[in-house]
C-alpha positions as CSV (number, residue, x, y, z in Angstrom):
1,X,-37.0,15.3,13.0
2,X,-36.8,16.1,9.3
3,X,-38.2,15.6,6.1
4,X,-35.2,14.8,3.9
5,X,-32.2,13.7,6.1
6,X,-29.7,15.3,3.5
7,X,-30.4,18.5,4.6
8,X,-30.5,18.2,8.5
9,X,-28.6,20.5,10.6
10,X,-25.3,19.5,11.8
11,X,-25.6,21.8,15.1
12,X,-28.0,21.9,18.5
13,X,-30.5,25.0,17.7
14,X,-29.4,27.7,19.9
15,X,-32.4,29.5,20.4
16,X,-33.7,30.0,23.9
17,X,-37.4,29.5,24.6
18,X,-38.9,33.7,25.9
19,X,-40.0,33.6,29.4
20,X,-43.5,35.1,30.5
21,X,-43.5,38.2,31.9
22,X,-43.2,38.7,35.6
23,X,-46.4,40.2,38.0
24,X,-46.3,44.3,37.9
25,X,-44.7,45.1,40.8
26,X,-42.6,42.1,41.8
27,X,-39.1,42.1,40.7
28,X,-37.5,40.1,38.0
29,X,-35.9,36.9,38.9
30,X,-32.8,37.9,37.5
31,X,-32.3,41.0,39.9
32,X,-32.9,38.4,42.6
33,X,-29.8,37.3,44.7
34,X,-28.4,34.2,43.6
35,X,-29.0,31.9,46.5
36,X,-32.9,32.8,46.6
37,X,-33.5,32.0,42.9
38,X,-31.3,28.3,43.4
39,X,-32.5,27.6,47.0
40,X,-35.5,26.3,45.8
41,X,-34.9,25.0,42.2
42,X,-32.0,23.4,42.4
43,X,-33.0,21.0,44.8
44,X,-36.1,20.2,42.6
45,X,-34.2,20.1,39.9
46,X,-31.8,17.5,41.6
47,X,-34.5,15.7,42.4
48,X,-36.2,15.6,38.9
49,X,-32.8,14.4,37.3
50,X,-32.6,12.1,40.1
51,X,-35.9,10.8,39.6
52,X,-35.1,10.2,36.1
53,X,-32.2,8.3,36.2
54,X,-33.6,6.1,38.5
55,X,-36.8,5.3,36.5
56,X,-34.2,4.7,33.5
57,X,-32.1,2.0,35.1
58,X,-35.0,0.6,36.9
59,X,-36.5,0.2,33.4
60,X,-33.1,-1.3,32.0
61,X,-32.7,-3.6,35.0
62,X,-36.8,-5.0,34.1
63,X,-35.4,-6.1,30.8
64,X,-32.8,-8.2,31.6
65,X,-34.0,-11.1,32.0
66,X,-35.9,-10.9,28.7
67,X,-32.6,-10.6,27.1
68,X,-31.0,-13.6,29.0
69,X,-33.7,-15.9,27.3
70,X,-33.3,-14.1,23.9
71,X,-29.6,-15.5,24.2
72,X,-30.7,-18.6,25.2
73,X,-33.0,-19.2,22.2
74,X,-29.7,-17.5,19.8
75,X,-27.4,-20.2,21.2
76,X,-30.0,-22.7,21.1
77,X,-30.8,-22.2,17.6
78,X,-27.0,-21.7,16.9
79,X,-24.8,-23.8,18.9
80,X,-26.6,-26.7,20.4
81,X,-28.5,-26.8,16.6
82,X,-25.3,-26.7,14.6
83,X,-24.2,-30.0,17.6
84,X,-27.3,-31.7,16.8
85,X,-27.4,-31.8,13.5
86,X,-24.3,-34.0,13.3
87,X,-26.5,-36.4,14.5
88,X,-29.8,-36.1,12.1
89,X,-31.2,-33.5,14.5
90,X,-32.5,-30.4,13.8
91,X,-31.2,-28.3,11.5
92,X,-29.6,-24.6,12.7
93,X,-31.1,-21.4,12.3
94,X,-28.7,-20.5,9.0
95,X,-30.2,-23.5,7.1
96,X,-33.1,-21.0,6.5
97,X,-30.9,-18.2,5.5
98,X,-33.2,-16.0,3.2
99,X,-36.0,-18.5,3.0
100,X,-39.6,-16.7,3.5
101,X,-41.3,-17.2,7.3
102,X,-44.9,-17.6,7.1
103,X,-47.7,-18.1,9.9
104,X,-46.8,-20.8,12.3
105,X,-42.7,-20.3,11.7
106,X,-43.7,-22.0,8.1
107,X,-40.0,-22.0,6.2
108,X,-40.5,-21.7,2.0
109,X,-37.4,-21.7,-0.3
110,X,-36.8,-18.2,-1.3
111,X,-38.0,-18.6,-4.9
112,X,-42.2,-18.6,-3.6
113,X,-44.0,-15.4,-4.9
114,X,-44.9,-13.6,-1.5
115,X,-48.4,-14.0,-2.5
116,X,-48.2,-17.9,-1.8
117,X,-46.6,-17.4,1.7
118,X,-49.3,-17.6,4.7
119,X,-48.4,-14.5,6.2
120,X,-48.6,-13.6,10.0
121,X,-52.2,-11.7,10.6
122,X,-53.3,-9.1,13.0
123,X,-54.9,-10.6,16.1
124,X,-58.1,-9.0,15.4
125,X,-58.3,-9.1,11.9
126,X,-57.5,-12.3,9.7
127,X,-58.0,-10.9,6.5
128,X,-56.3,-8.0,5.7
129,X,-56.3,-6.4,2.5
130,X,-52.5,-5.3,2.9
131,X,-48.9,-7.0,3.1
132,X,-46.1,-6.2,4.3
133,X,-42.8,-7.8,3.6
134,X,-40.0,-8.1,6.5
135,X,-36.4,-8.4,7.4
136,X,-35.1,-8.9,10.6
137,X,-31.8,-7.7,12.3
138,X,-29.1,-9.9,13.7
139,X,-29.5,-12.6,17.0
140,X,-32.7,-13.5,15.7
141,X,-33.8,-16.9,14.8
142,X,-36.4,-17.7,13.1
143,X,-39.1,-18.0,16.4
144,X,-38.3,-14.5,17.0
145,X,-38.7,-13.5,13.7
146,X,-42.0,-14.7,13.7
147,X,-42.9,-12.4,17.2
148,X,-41.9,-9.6,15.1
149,X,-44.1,-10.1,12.4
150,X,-47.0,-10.2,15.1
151,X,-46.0,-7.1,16.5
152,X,-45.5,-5.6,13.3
153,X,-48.8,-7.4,12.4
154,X,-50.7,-5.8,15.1
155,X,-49.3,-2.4,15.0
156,X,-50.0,-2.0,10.7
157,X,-53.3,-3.7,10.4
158,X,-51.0,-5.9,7.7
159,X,-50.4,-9.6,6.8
160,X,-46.6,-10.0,7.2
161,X,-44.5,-12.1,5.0
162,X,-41.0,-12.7,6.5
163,X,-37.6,-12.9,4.6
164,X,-35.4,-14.5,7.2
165,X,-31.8,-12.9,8.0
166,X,-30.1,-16.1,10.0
167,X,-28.3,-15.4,13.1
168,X,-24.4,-17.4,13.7
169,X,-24.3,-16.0,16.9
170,X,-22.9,-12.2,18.1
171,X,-19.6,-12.3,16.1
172,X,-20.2,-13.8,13.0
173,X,-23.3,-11.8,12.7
174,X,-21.5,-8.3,13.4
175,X,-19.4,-9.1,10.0
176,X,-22.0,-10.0,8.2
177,X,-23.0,-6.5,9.2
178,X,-19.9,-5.4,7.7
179,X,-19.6,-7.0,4.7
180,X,-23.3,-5.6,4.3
181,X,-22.1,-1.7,4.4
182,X,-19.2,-2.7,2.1
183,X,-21.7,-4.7,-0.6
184,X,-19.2,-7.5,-0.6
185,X,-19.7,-11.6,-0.2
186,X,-23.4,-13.4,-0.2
187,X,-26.2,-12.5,2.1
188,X,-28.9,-14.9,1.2
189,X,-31.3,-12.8,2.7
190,X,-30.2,-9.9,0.3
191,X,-30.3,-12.5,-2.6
192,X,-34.3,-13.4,-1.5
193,X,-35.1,-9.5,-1.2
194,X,-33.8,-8.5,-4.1
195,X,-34.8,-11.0,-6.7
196,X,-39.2,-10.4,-4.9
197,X,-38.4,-6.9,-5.4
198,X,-37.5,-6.8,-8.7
199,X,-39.8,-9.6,-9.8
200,X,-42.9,-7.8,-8.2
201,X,-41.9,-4.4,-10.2
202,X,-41.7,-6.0,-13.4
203,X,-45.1,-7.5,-13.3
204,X,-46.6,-4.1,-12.2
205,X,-47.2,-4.9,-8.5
206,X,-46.4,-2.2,-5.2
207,X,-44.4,-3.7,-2.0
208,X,-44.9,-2.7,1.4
209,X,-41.5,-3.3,2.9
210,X,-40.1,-3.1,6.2
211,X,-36.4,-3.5,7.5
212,X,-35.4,-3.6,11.3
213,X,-31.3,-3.4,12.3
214,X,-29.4,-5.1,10.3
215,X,-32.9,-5.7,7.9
216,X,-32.5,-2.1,7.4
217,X,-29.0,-2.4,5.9
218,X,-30.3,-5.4,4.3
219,X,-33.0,-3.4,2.6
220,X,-30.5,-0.7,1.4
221,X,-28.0,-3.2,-0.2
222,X,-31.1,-4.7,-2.1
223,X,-32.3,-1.6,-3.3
224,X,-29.1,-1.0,-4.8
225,X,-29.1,-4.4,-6.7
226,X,-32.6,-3.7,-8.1
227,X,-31.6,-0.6,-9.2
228,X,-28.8,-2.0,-10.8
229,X,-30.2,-4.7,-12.5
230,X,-33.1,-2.1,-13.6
231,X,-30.3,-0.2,-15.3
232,X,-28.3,-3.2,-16.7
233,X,-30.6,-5.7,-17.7
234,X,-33.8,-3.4,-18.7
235,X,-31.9,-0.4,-19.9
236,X,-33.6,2.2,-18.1
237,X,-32.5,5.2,-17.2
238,X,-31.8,6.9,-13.7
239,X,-35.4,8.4,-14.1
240,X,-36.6,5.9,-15.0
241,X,-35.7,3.5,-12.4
242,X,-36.5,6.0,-9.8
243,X,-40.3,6.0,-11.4
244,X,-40.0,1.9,-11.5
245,X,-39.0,2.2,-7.5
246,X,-41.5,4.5,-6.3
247,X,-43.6,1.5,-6.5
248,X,-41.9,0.6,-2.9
249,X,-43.2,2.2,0.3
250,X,-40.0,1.2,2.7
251,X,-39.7,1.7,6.5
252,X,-36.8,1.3,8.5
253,X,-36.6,1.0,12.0
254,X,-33.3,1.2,13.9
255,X,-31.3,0.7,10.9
256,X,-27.7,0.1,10.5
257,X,-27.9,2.0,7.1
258,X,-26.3,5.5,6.4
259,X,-27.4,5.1,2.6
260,X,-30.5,4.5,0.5
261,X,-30.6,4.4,-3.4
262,X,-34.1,7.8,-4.6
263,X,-36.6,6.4,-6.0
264,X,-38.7,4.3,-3.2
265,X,-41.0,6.4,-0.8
266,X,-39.2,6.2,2.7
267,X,-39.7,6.1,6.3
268,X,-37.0,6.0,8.8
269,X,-37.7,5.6,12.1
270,X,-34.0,6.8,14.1
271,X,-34.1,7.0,18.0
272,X,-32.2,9.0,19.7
273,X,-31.4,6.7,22.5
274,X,-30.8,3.7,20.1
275,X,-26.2,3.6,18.9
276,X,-27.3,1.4,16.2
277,X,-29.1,3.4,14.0
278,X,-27.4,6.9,15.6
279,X,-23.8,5.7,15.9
280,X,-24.1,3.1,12.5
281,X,-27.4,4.6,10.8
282,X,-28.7,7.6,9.9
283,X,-27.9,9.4,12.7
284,X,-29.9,11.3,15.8
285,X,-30.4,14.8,15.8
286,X,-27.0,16.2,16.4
287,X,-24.3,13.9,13.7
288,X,-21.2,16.0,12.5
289,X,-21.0,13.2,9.5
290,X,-24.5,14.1,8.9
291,X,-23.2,14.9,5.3
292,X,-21.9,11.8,4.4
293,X,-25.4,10.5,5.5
294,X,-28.4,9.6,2.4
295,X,-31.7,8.8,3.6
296,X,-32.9,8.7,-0.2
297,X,-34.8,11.6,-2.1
298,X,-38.0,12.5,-0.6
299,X,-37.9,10.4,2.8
300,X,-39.0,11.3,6.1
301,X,-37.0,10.6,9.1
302,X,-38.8,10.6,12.2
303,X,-36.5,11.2,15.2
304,X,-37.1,10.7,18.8
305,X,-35.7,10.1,22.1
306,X,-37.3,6.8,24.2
307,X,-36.0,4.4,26.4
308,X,-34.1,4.0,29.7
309,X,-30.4,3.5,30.5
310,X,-30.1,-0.1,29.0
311,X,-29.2,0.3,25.2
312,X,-30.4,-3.0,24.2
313,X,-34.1,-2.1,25.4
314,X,-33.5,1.7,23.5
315,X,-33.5,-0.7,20.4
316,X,-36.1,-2.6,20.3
317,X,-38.8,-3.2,17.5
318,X,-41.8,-4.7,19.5
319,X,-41.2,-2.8,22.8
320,X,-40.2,0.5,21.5
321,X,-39.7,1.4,17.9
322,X,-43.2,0.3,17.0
323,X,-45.0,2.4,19.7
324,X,-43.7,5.3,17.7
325,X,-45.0,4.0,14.2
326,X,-48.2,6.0,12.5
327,X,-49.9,4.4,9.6
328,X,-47.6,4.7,6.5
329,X,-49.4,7.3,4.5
330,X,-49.7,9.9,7.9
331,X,-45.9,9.1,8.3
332,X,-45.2,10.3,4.8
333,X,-47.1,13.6,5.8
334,X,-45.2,14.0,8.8
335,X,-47.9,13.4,10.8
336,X,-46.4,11.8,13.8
């Protein structure tokens, strides 16, 4: 873990934990012989590790079939949608591309003020006095968006406004991805984000946002654009935009995003045991391109290793990520 991801280490911390001192008059383990010190340990040791790995792919296993009907509802919502519609039946998942996802899976066009949308409440509390706007990552229609926002809903004490990313299906989604890092072709979903973001600042108003995945990369790329227009079309200057985006608390979980523009107030969320966000993000503890890597001036990443030996289940936001998150403010102290 570190407070501002520029300067994290680039190496494993080679200093060994000091032992307590042994009984007066019994010998130090090291003058022991070798196969008394490892005749008992090792085989504990074995068995630990074994014990471990089993747990992890038992875990990984349990998960499986959760992911077999998150496919299901993908190519449902893809496939057999984009076949349907060909015949006046329901429309697929990309024809709400960047629209806002309220309470019930409620679709709005993408130019409604987040303040109109019915966001998704915390079970036990219907009227919260906070919001929180998110973006989803990829293979996620809009049904599973909305689970999300429940999660998320339940875990920040928040109302949740949704900005859908549409899922095409595996492929088509990974180059979106792409495209995302390279800031090239139309992401409606960075369109949405970035046109709230800047119309919220300019009428004086803070946003709570949160990206997940490919939401995270998402995020970034709208970030950028608000900057930009900040710079072009108000003629500020870099200090002053920064000042105009501190007004953002972001949090990422999982990201895809090596990059963040200073000026918001940040919260990455990075674990170890995730590739996207350490092989395609930010990085885990130990990244040699650590210096190519900008979590933005100021922000806290919170590293941490949790999951099992399925990958997939090491990523996600409801199981895993958000049994990690602390309220927004104690995360910005490092208070995790």
């Amino acid at each position: 873990m570190s407070t501002i991801d520029r300067t994290r280490s680039l190496a494993v911390p080679s200093s060994t934990p000091k032992t307590a001192a042994e009984p007066l008059g019994k010998k130090p383990a090291a003058h022991q012989p070798a196969f008394q010190r490892s005749s008992f340990e090792q085989p504990a040791q074995r068995k630990n590790l074994l014990g471990g790995l089993i747990d992890a792919a038992v875990g990984g296993i349990k998960d499986i079939p959760r992911f077999v009907e998150m496919g299901a509802n993908v190519f449902n919502a893809t496939t057999v949608r984009e076949i349907t519609s060909l015949l006046g039946g329901a429309k697929p998942d990309r024809a709400q591309d960047g629209m806002f996802v309220g309470a019930g899976g409620k679709v709005l066009p993408p130019t409604t003020k987040p303040g109109d949308v019915p966001g998704v409440t915390p079970k036990n509390d219907p009227n919260p006095d906070k919001t929180i706007l998110y973006v989803n990552g990829i293979m996620t229609p809009t049904s599973g968006q909305l689970n999300e926002m429940q999660a998320l809903a339940d875990s920040s004490g928040a109302k949740v406004v949704g900005i859908h990313n549409a899922t095409e299906g595996l492929v088509k989604d990974l180059g979106q991805c792409v495209t995302d890092k390279l800031d090239k072709g139309r992401n409606p979903a960075v369109d949405t984000l970035a046109d709230t973001l800047y119309s919220e600042l300019k009428a004086g108003r803070d946003v709570h946002l949160v990206g997940y995945s490919q939401g995270g990369l998402i995020t970034a790329r709208a970030l950028n654009d608000v900057a930009k227009r900040l710079r072009v079309e108000d003629g500020l200057s870099p200090a002053q935009v920064e000042a105009k985006l501190s007004h953002l608390q972001v949090e990422t979980f999982g990201a895809a995003s090596t990059k963040y523009p200073d000026g918001p107030q940040y919260v990455h969320y990075v674990n170890n045991a995730d590739p996207v966000p350490t092989l395609t993000g930010l990085g885990g503890d130990v990244d040699p391109l650590a210096f190519l890597k900008d979590a933005g001036k100021g922000a806290v990443v919170h590293r941490f290793t949790d999951g099992n030996l399925n990958p997939i289940s090491n990523h996600m936001l409801d199981t895993l990520y958000l049994k990690h998150r602390v309220d927004f403010d104690q995360a910005r102290q490092n208070r995790f």
